[in-house]
N, C-alpha and C positions, 0 to 999 in steps of 0.2 A: 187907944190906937186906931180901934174903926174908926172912931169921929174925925181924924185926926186925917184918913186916909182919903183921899178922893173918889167917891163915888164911880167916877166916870170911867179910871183907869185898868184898863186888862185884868193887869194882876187882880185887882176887886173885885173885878168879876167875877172870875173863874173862881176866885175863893168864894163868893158868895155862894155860885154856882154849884160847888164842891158839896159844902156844908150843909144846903137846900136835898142836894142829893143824900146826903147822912143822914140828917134827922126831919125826915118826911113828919106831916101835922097828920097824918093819920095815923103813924101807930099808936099803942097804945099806952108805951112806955113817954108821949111826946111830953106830960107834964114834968117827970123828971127832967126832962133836958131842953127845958125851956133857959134856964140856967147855963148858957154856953161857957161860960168861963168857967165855972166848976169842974163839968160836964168834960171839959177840954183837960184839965186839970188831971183829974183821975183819969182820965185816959194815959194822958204820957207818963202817969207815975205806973202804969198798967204794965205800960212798955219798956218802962226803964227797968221795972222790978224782973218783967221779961227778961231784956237785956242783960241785966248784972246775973240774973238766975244761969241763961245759956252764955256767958263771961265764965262763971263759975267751972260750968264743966269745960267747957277749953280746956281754961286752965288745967282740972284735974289733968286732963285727956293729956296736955303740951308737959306737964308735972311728968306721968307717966312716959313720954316720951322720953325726956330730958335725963328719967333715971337709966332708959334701955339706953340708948346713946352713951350714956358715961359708961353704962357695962360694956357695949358691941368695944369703946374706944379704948376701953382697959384690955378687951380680947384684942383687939387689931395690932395695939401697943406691944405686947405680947408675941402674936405672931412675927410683926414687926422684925420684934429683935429676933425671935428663932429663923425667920427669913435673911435678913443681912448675917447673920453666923450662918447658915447654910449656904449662901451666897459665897461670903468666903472663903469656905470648905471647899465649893464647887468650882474656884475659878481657875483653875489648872484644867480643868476637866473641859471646862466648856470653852476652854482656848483650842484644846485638844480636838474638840467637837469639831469646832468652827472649822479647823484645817482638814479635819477627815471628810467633811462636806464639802469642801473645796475639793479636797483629792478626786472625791466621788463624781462631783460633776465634768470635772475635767478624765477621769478615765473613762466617765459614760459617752463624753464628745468622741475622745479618743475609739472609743469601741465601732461609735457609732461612723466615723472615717473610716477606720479597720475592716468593718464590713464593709461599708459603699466600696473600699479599693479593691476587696475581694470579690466584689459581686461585678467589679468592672473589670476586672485584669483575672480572671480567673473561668475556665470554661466549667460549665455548670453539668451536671451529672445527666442530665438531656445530649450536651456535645459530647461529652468525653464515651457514651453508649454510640452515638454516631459513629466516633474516629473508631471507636472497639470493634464495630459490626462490618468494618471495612468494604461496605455495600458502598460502591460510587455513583453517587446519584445528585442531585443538586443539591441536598441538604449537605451530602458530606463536604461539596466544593463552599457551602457557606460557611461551614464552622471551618476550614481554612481560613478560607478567606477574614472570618473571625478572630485566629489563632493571629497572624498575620499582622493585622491590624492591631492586635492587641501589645504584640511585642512590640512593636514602633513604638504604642502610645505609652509602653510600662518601659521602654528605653528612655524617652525624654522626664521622668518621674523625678521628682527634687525633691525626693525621700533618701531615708537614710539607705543604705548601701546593702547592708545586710538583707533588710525586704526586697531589695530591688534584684540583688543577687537567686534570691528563693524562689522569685516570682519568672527573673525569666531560666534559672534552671529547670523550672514545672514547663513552662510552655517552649520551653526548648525540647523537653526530651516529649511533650506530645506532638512537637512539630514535626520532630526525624521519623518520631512511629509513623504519624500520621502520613509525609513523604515517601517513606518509605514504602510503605502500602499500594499509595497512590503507581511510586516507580512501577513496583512488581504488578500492577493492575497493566499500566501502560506498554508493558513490556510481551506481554500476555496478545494484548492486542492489536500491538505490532504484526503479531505472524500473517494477520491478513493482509499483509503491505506485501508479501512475498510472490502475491498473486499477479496474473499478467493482468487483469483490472481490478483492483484493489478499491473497494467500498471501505468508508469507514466510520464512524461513526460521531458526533457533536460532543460526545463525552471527552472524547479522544483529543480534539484539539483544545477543550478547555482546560484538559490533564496537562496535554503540553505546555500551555500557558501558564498553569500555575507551576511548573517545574520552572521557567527560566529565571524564575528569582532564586534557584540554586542549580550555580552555573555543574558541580559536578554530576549533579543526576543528569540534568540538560543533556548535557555531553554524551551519558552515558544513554539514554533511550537518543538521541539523533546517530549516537555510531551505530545499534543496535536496527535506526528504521535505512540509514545509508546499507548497512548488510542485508539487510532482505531487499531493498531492491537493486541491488550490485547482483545477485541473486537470478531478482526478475529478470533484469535486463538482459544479463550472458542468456538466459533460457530464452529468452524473446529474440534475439540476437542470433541466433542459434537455428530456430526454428522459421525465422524471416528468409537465414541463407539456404538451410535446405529444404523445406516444406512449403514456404513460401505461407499468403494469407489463406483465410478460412475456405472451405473448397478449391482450394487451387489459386487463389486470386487475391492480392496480384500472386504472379509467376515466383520463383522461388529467385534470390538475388544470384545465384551461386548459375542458372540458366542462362547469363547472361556472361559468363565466363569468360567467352570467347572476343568479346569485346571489350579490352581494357577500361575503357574511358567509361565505358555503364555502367560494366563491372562496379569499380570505385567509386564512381558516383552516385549508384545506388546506394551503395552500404553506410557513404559518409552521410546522403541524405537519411536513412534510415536512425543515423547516428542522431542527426540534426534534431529531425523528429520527433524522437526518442526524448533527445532534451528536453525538448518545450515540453512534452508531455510531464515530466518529471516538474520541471520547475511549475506548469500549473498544479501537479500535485501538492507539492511542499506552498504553493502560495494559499489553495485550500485548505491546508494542516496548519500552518502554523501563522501567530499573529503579525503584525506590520512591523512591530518591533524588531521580532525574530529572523523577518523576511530581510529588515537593512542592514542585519550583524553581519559578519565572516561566517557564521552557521551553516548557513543554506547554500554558500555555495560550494563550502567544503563536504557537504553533505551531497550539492550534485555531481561534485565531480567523484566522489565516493563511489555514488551507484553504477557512475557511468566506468569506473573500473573494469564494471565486469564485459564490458564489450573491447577494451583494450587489448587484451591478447591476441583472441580471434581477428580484430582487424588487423593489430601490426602485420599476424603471419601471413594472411592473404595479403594485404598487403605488399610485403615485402616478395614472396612468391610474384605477384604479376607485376610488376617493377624489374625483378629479376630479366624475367620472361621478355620485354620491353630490351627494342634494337634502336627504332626511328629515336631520334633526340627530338621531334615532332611529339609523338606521344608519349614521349618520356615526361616531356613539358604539359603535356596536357594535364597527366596526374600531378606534375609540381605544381600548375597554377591550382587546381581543383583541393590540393592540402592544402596549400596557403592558403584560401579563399575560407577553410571550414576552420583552420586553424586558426584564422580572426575571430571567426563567429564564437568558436567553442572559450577562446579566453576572454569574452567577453562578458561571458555567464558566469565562468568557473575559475577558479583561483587558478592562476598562475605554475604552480608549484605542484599543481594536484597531477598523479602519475597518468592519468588519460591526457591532458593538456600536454604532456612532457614527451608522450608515446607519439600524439598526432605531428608534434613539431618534429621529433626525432623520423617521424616518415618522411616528413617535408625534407630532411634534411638530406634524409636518403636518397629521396627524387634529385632533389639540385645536385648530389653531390654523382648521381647518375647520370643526370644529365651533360655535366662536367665533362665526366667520363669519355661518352656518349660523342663527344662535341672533339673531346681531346684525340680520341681514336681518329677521326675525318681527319684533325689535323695531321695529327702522326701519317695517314695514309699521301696525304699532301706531299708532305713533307720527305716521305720515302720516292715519290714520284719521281719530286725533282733530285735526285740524287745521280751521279755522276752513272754509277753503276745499274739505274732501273731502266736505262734506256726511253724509257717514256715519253719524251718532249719528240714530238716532232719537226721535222723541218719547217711547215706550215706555223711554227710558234704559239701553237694554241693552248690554250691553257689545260689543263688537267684533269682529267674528267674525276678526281678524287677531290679537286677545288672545287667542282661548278657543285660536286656532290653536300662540301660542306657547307658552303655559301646557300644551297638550296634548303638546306637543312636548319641554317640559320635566319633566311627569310623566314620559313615556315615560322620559326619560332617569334617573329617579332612581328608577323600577321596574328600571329593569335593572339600574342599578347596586347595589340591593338585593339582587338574584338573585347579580351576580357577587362574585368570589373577592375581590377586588382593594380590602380594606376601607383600605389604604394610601393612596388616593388619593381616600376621601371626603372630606378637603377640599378638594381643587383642584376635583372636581368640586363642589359645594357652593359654591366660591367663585365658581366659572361664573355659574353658576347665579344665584346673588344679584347678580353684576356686573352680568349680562342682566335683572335685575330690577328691579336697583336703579335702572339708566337708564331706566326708564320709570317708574317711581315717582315719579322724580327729575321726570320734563316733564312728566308725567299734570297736577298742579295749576296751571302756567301754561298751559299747551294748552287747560284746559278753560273757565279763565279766559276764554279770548278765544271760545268757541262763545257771541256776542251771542245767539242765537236761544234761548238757553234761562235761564229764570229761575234767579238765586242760589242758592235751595234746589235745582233740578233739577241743578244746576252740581256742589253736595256729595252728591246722591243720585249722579250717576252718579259721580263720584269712589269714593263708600262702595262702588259697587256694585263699582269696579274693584280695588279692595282688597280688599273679601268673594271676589271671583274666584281672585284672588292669593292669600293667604291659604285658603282653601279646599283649594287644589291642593296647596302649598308645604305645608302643616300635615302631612300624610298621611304628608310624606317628610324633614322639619327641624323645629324648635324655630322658631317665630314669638315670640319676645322683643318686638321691636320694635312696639308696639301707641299708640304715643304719637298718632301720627299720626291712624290711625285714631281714636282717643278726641276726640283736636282736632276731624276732620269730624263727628263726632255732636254736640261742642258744637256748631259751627257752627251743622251740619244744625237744633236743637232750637230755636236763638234764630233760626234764621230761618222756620221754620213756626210760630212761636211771635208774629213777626214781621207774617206772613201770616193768622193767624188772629182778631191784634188789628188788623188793618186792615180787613178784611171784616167785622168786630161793630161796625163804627161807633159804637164807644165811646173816650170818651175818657181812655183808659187812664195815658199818658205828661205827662198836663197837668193842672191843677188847674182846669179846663174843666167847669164845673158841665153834669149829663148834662141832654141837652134831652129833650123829648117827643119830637122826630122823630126821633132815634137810638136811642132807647129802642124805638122803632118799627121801627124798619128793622131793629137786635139783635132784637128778638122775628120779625120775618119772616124773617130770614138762619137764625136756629134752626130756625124749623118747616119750612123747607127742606132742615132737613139735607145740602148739598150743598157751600156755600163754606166751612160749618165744619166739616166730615167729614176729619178728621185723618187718620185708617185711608186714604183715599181717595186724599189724596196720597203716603202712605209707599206704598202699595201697589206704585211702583214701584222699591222696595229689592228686591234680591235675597235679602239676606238677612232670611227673615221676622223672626227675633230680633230683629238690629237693628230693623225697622222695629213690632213690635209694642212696644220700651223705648222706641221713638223718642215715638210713640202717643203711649203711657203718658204718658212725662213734659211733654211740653206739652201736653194736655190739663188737668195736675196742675198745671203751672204757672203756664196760661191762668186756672184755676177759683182761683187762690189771688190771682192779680191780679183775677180781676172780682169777688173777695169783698172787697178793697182799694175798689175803685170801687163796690160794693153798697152797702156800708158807708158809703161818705161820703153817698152816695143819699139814704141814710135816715137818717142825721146832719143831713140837712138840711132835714128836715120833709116831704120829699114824698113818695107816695102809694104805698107800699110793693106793691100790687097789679100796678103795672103794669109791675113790673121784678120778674122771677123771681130763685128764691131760688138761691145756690150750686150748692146740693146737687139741685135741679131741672137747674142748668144741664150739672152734671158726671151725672149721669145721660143726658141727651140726649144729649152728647157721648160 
């Protein structure tokens, strides 16, 4: 095979190579192994005998193995079958397991909810020492405000019923203790509200505030702070009218007595005052909320009870006292005026609002009165049996009195504020008017002592009166009447001036010589026919110069009727003046 094998190729090399490295020419076994193929021989049989020698034990070793195996697989076999019979001994059992492990996990989830909703919906033993120690301080206004919050959030809860029922009985009954507490805290210090200046304190209105989410404590501490300052107020009220301010100053209200109009106007301003004061109190006490309820203002008008009394009786005392219907009105406009302002604040229905209006009422209906009496005085003037009309026709001095009485009044009310009630006053006015307008023409009727036309002059004259005053201050529409006395007044001087010309004006009574005579004497007298003579006693010159005018005009237009036939009839044109001569004279 070496000869055989190429020289030159790798593989022959490295074998030569090898073999060169094995059997070195210097050791000194080299003649034995000069013999490589022998040499080579015994060697692999070296190895082989090796090999089968460690073959040999393997085997033992894998022998021994083979036999423990067959024994572990006889025990295994063994356990085996004592394992599946214990198996199926056990399977009731570990079915049972399986579900109890189930149960468990699910009741520990369960627990583990159970807590959290307790530890949420529940005040922990930190809050419920707070609510017990009933110290009001900011910790106690949080665990409120905790409890609070908590029911809201354990109200919307989509748990079963039973829990939810538990949970808010617990924080129900620490919400009323808790409340309750709070109430009788707030109630306590109320009493410093009693004072004429009442400090109070930040606890105080956050107490408030957390009461209006339960409307009946609410109720009950604002009737509770309305009575301490119903209180205040009468004592301030009290001490304003007789003592006046601190040192003397201002003056005491009640010093001004003597003077209706300050009088009143003090005290109502005092009243005024008084309010604002009030309602800044309660806008510092209590929150925005509070402030835009019915609460606050049935709570001012509450306090301000306590000055009602006191004022109605003075009140009604200098009202009494009060004659001019001038100053009667002064204090009507001066209640009206506070009477706005006070229901503006304060409810309506509240007994202060009900007292001020019920004084107003008193005033107008004084005034009324007041107004009614001037007329009655009127009214008894012109009467048949008072004698009082003069010849001179002048009006009345119980007229010029009420007319003076009633300008007054419709000057002031020009000046004041209170243009809301020009027409009640106005309707006054014309009622008291109108009833003497209304009797003026039968009353005069029956004064026998004065002729017909003197009967429409004084009438006109009481109407010019009327009119005169009343114009300055309203619209006089109403003129019919007046226009009716002028007709009157004009046919009956007209009346009177053809009765004195002793002509026969009304008759187809051919004119004689003597009346022609006696019209010519009655002119050159100028005296019975002097028209101007008897209007003279109109007041108003107007009127009585149109008066003039037209029956004069009317006069000259009927005696040129009766001229006319004069001289239609042939007679003596000389001795009966012409028209235009007679309207000249006249």
């Amino acid at each position: 095979q070496i000869v055989q094998q190429p020289l030159d190729g790798t593989e022959m090399r490295q074998a030569l190579e090898t073999l060169a490295a094995t059997y070195s020419t210097q050791t000194v076994d080299s003649r034995r192994h000069r013999d490589v193929r022998s040499e080579m021989q015994e060697h692999t049989q070296r190895l082989d005998a090796d090999f089968v020698r460690a073959l040999g034990e393997v085997n033992a070793v894998f022998t021994d193995l083979e036999a423990s195996v067959q024994h572990l697989d006889a025990q295994c076999s063994g356990l085996r079958v004592q394992v599946n019979s214990a198996l199926r001994a056990t399977e009731s059992v570990s079915a049972q397991a399986s579900l109890l492990v189930d149960e468990q996990r699910e009741l520990a989830m369960r627990s583990t909810v159970a807590r959290g909703v307790l530890e949420a919906f529940t005040l922990t033993d930190a809050d419920t020492k707070v609510l017990d120690a009933g110290v009001i301080d900011d910790a106690y206004f949080d665990v409120l405000d905790r409890v609070d919050r908590t029911r809201r959030e354990c109200q919307r809860l989509n748990i079963e019923q039973t829990a939810v029922s538990d949970l808010l009985a617990q924080l129900a009954q620490h919400e009323e203790s808790a409340y309750a507490a709070l109430l009788r805290w707030v109630l306590a210090e109320i009493r410093v509200l009693s004072r004429d200046a009442p400090e109070f304190s930040t606890r105080l209105k956050q107490a408030l505030a957390r009461l209006e989410s339960h409307p009946v404590l609410f109720a009950t501490a604002t009737a509770e702070i309305a009575s301490a300052r119903c209180d205040a107020l009468h004592r301030a009220f009290l001490a304003a009218l007789v003592r006046g301010g601190p040192n003397g100053t201002p003056r005491p209200i009640e010093a001004h007595a003597g003077d209706p109009q300050r009088f009143v106007g003090d005290m109502l301003a005092w009243v005024h005052q008084a309010c604002a004061s009030e309602r800044e109190l309660l806008d510092t006490m209590f929150s925005r909320s509070a402030m835009q309820s019915a609460h606050v203002p049935h709570m001012l008008a509450a306090a301000l009870a306590g000055v009602a009394r006191p004022l109605e009786i003075r009140m009604q005392q200098t009202v009494a006292e009060l004659a001019a219907p001038a100053a009667v009105y002064r204090i009507d406009s001066l209640l009206g005026f506070y009477k706005t302002l006070f229901a503006r604040v304060c409810s309506a229905d509240s007994s202060f609002v009900q007292t001020v209006d019920s004084l107003a009422a008193q005033a107008r209906d004084k005034l009324a009165a007041s107004l009614d009496a001037l007329a009655d005085a009127v009214i008894s003037d012109l009467d048949v049996q008072s004698g009082v009309v003069s010849p001179a026709l002048d009006v009345p001095a119980s007229l010029h009195a009420l007319l003076a009485a009633v300008a007054d009044i419709l000057r002031l009310h020009e000046d004041s504020v209170q243009s809301h009630e020009a027409s009640s006053v106005a309707a006054l006015v014309t009622s008291v008017i109108g009833r003497v307008q209304s009797q003026v023409h039968e009353l005069v009727q029956q004064l026998g002592h004065l002729r017909p036309y003197e009967q429409s002059m004084l009438e006109l004259n009481i109407w010019s009166s009327i009119h005169d005053t009343l114009s300055a201050f309203m619209s006089m529409q109403d003129t019919t009447s007046a226009d009716a006395l002028i007709d009157t007044l004009q046919e009956q001087l007209l009346g009177v001036l053809k009765q004195k010309s002793h002509l026969p004006f009304d008759s187809d009574t051919k004119v004689s010589e003597e009346s022609i005579e006696l019209f010519n004497h009655t002119l050159k007298a100028a005296m019975d026919l002097d028209v101007s003579r008897l209007t003279s006693r109109l007041n108003n010159h107007a009127v009585a110069r149109q008066v003039s005018e037209h029956v004069i005009q009317k006069f000259v237009q009927d005696y040129a009727r009766v001229y006319q036939q004069y001289i239609d009839s042939g007679s003596d044109a000389s001795t009966l003046l012409s028209p235009d001569s007679v309207s000249t004279l006249l």
